[in-house]
C-alpha positions in Angstrom: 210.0 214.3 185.2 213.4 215.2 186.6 216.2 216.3 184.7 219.5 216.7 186.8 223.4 216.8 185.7 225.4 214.3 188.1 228.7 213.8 188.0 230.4 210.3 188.6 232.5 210.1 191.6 233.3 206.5 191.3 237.0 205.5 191.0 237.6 204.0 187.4 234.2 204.8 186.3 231.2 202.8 185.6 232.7 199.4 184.8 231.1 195.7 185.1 230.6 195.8 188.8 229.7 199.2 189.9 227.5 199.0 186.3 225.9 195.9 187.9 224.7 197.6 191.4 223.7 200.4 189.6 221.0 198.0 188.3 220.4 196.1 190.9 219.6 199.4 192.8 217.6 200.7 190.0 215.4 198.0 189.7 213.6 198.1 192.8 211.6 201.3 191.2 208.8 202.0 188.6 210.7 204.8 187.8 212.2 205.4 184.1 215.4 205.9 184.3 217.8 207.4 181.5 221.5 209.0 180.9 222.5 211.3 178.0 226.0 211.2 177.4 227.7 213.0 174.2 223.7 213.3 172.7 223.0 209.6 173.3 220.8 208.6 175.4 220.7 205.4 177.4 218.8 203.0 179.6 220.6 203.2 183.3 218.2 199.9 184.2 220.5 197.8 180.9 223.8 196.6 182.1 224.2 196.6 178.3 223.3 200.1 177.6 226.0 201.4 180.5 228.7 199.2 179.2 227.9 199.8 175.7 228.6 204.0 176.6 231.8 203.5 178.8 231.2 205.5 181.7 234.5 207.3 183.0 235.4 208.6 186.6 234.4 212.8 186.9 232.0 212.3 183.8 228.8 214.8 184.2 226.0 212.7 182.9 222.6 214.4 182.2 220.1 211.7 184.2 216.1 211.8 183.4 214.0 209.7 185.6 210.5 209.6 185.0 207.6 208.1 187.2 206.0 207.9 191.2 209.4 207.4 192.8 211.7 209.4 190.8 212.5 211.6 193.4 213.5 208.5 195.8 215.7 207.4 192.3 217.6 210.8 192.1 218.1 210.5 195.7 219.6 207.0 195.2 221.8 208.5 192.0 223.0 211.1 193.9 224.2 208.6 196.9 225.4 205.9 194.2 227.4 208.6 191.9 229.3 209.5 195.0 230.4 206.3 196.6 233.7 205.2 196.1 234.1 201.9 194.4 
């Protein structure tokens, strides 16, 4: 398992769209993957789970990603996180 603080670079935070490729992205891997934001933790492969938590721009999120490919998956977080939207 990896555990790893990330901070969201994306302008006006995780809304519908950039919540949308974010799971796109994320479900081309085995990999469980999982945000804790404010103690509650959340499924980063539901569209529902990110929208439900209202993701802002500079937020740290505490990611856990579990399985064969999680390192490619934090890899893909770190890029995703970054990109300007």
């Amino acid at each position: 398992m990896i555990k790893k603080q990330l901070r969201v670079n994306i302008e006006n935070g995780l809304h519908a769209r950039p919540a949308a490729e974010l799971v796109k992205v994320l479900s081309g891997f085995q990999s469980d993957v999982h945000a804790i934001k404010n103690g509650q933790r959340f499924n980063l492969k539901s569209i529902i789970h990110i929208m439900s938590t209202s993701i802002e721009e500079n937020e740290v999120l505490t990611v856990e990603i579990d399985g064969a490919d999680e390192s490619e998956v934090l890899m893909q977080l770190e890029t995703f996180f970054n990109a300007a939207s």
